[in-house]
C-alpha positions in Angstrom: 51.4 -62.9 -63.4 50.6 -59.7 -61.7 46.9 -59.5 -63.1 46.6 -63.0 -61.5 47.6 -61.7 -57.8 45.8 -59.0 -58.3 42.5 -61.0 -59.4 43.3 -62.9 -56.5 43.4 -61.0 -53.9 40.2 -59.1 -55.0 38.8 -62.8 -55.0 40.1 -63.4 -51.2 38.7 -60.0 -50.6 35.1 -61.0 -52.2 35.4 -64.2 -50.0 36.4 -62.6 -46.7 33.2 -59.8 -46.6 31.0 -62.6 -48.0 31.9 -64.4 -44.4 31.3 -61.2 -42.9 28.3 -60.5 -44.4 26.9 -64.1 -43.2 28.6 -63.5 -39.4 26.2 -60.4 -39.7 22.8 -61.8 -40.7 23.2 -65.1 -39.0 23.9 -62.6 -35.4 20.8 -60.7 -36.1 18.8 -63.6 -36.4 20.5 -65.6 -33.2 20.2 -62.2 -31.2 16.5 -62.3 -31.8 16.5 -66.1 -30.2 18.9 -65.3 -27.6 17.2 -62.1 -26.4 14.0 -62.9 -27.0 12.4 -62.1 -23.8 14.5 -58.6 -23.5 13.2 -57.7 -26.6 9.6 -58.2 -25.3 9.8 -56.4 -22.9 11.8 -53.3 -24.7 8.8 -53.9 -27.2 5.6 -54.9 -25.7 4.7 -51.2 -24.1 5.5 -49.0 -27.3 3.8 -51.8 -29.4 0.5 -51.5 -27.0 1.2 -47.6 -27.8 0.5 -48.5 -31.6 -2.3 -50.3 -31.1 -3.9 -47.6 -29.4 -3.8 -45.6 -31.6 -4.4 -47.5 -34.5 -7.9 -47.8 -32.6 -8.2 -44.1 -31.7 -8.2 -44.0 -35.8 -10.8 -46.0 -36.0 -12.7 -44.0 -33.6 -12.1 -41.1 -35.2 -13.2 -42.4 -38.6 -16.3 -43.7 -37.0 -18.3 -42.8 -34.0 -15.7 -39.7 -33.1 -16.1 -37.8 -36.0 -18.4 -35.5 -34.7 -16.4 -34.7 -31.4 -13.2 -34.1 -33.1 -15.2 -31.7 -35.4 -15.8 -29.9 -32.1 -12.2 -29.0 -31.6 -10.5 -25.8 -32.5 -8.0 -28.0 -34.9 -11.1 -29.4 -36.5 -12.7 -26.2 -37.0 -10.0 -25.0 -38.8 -9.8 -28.1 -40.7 -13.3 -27.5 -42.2 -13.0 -24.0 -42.6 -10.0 -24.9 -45.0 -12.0 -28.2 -46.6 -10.0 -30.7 -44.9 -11.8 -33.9 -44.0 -11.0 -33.1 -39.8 -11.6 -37.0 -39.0 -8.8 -38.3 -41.2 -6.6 -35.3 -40.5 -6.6 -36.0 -36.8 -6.6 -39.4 -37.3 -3.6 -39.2 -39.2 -1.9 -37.0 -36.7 -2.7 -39.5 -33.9 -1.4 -42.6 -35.8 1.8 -41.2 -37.2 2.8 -39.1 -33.6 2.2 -43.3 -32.0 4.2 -44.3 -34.8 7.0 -42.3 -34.6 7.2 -41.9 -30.9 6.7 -45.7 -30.0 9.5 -46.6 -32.8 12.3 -44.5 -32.0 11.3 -46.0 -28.6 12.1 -49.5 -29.5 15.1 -48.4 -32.0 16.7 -46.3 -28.7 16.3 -49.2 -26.3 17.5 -51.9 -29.0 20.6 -50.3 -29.7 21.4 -49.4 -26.0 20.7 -52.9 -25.0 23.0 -54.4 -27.7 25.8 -51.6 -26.7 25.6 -51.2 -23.4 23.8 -54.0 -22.0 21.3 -51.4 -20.7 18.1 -53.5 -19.4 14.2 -52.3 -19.9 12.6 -51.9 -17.2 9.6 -54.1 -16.3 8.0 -54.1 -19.5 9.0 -51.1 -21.3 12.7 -49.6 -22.7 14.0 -46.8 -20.2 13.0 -43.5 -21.3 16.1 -41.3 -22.5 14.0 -38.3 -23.3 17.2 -37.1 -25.2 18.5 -40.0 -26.6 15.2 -40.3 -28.3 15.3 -36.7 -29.9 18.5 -36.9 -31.2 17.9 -40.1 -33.0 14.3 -39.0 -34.1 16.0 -35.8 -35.8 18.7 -37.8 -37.6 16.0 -40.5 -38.5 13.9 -37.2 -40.3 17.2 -36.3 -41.7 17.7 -39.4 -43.6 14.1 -39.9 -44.4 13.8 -37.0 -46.4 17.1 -37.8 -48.0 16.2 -41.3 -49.2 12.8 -39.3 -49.9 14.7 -36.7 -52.3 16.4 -39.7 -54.1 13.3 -41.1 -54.5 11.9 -38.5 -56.2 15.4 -38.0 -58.3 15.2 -41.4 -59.3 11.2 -40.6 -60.2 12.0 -37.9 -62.5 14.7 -39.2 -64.2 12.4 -42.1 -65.1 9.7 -40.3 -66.1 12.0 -38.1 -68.6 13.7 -41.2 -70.3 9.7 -42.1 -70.6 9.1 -38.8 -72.0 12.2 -39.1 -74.3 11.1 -43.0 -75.6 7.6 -41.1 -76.6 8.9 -38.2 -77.9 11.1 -40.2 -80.7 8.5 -43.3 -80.9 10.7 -45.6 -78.4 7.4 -47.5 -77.4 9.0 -50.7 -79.5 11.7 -50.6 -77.7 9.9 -50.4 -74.2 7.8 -53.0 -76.1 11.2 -55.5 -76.3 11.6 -55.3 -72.7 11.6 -58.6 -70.4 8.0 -58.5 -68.5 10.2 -58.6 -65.0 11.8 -55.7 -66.1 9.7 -52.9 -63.8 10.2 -55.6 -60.9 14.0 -55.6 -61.4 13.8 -51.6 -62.0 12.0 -51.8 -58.5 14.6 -53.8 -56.9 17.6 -52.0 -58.0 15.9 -48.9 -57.0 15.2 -50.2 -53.6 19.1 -51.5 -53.7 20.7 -48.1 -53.9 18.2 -46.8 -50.9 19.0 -49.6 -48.7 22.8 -49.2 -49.5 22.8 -45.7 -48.9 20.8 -46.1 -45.3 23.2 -48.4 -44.3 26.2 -46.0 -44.9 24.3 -42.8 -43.5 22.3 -44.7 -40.7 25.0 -45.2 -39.0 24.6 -42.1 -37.1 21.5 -43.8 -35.7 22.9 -46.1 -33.2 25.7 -43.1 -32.3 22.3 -40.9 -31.7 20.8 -43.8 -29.3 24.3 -44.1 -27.0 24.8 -40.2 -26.9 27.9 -40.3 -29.4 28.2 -37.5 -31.9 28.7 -39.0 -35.3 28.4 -36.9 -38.2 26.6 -38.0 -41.6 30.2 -37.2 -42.9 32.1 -39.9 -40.8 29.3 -42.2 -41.3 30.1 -42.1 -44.8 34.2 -42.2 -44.8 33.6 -45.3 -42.0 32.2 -47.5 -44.4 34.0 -46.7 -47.6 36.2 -49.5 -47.5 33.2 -52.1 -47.0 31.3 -51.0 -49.8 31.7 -55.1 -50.9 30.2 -56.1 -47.3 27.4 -53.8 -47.2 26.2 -55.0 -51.3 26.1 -58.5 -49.6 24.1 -56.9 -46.7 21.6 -55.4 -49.2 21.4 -58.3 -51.0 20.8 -60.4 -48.0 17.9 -58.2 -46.7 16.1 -57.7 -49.7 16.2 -61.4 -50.2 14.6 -61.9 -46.8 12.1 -58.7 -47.7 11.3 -60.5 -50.3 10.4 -64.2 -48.5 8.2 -61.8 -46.0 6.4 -60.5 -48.6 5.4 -64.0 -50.0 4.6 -64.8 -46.6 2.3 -61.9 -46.5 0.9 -62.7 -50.2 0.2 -66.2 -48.3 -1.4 -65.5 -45.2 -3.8 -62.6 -47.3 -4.7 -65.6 -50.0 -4.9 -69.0 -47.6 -6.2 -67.1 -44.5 -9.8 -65.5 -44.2 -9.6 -64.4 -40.5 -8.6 -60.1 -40.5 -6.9 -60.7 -37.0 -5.0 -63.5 -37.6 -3.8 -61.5 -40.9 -3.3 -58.6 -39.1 -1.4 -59.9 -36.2 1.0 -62.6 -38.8 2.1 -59.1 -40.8 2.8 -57.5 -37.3 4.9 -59.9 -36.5 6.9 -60.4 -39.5 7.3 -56.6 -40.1 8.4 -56.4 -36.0 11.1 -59.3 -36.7 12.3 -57.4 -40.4 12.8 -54.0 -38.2 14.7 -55.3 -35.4 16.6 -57.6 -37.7 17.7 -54.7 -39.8 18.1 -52.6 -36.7 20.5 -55.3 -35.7 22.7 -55.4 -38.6 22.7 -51.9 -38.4 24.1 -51.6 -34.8 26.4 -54.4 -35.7 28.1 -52.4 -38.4 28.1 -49.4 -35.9 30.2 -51.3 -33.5 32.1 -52.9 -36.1 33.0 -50.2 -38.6 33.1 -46.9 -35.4 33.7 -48.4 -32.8 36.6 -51.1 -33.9 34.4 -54.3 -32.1 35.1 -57.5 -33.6 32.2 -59.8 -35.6 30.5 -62.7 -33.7 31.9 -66.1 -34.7 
C-alpha cells in the first residue's frame, strides 16, 4: 500500500512538470506572436550588423585580399603562414556575431523582465549589461566545450578498447540509428546542463548577481521539468532541421535558402532564449507560469 502512494505521487509529480513543461513551450511560442513587432525592432539593427559582416567576409575572401594583406595584422599573419584573408575574415564575422547576439539576448530578456522597450529600431544599449552576460556566455561555452571533448575521449577509448580485444562484431551488432541516438543523448546532457547553468544569463542581462552555484541548487528540484524541456527542444531542433534538409533539396534559389534558415535559426534562438528567461523568473525569482 505504501509503494502504491509513493508510485503515485511520483506519477502526479510526472503529470504536474509535464503541464509545466507545455505552459513553457506553448509561452515561448505565443510570446513570439504577441511580441512580434518588439522583437523586430530589438532584432532588425543587430541582424543588419550580421549581415554586414557576413559581406565584409566576402570581401575579404575576394576583391579585399590584397588590402587587408596591407595591414600590420596581415603582415604578421604572413610572416607566420597564416592565410591573412580568412584570418581577418574570421575575426570580422565572429566579433558581429558575438557582439550583435548578446545584443539581442540582453534586450530579449530585459523586455520580458522589465518591460524595457527598444528604441526605434534597435534594443537599448547597456554597455554593461552586455559584458556581463557575454563573459558568463564564454564561461559556459567553454564548459559545454570541455564536456564535449570529455564525452569525445571517452568515446574514442571505448573505440580503442572494442579494437584492442576484436569488439568490431560487436560494434557490428549495433542498430544502424545507433550513432544518431549516441548524437542525441549527447546533445541531451549539453542542453540539460545549459539550462541549469544558463540561468545566470538572464540574471547577467537585468544586472542581478547569480552565481553558476545558485543556478545549479535553483533547479535541483525540477530536474523532471527541465528533461521535458530538452525533450521538447530537441524535438523542435529536430523538425527545423528537416525543414532545412527541405528547403536545401526542393529549393534551387541560394537567397531564398539562405534567408528560410535565417529565419528558422532566429525563431529557435529566441524561443530557447524564452524558455530560458521563463525558468529564470520562475525558478529565482518565484514568478508564477502563464496559464
Amino acid at each position: 500500500m505504501q509503494r502504491r502512494n509513493i508510485l503515485d505521487g511520483k506519477v502526479l509529480i510526472v503529470k504536474g512538470e509535464l503541464f509545466a513543461s507545455a505552459r513553457i513551450m506553448v509561452d515561448a511560442f505565443r510570446a513570439l506572436v504577441d511580441n512580434f513587432v518588439v522583437l523586430l525592432r530589438i532584432a532588425v539593427l543587430p541582424l543588419f550588423v550580421v549581415e554586414l559582416a557576413d559581406e565584409m567576409v566576402h570581401y575579404a575572401r575576394n576583391d579585399g585580399s590584397t588590402l587587408l594583406a596591407e595591414t600590420a595584422l596581415g603582415r604578421t599573419a604572413e610572416a607566420l603562414g597564416f592565410d591573412t584573408g580568412l584570418l581577418i575574415s574570421l575575426a570580422v564575422v565572429w566579433g558581429g556575431l558575438f557582439v550583435s547576439s548578446v545584443w539581442i539576448a540582453v534586450g530579449w530578456h530585459r523586455y520580458i523582465l522589465l518591460d524595457e522597450r527598444p528604441i526605434a529600431l534597435w534594443p537599448r544599449w547597456n554597455g554593461v549589461r552586455l559584458l556581463s552576460y557575454l563573459w558568463r556566455a564564454v564561461l559556459i561555452g567553454l564548459l559545454l566545450n570541455l564536456i564535449s571533448i570529455l564525452l569525445g575521449n571517452l568515446a574514442s577509448f571505448f573505440t580503442s578498447l572494442a579494437s584492442a580485444y576484436d569488439l568490431s562484431l560487436l560494434s557490428m551488432n549495433l542498430p544502424s540509428g545507433f550513432p544518431s541516438f549516441a548524437w542525441t543523448i549527447f546533445l541531451a546532457v549539453q542542453s540539460f546542463i545549459w539550462l541549469r547553468i544558463g540561468l545566470v544569463l538572464p540574471a547577467a542581462a537585468v544586472g542581478k548577481n547569480v552565481r553558476f552555484r545558485e543556478a545549479w541548487q535553483a533547479s535541483q528540484n525540477r530536474v523532471t521539468l527541465l528533461l521535458l524541456l530538452v525533450a521538447s527542444i530537441l524535438l523542435f531542433d529536430a523538425v527545423r532541421n528537416s525543414l532545412f534538409f527541405l528547403m536545401h533539396q526542393e529549393l534551387h534559389s541560394y537567397y531564398i535558402t539562405k534567408v528560410g534558415s535565417f529565419i528558422l535559426t532566429s525563431l529557435s534562438v529566441m524561443i530557447q532564449i524564452r524558455i530560458l528567461t521563463t525558468l529564470y523568473g520562475h525558478l529565482i525569482e518565484g514568478r508564477e507560469l502563464n496559464a
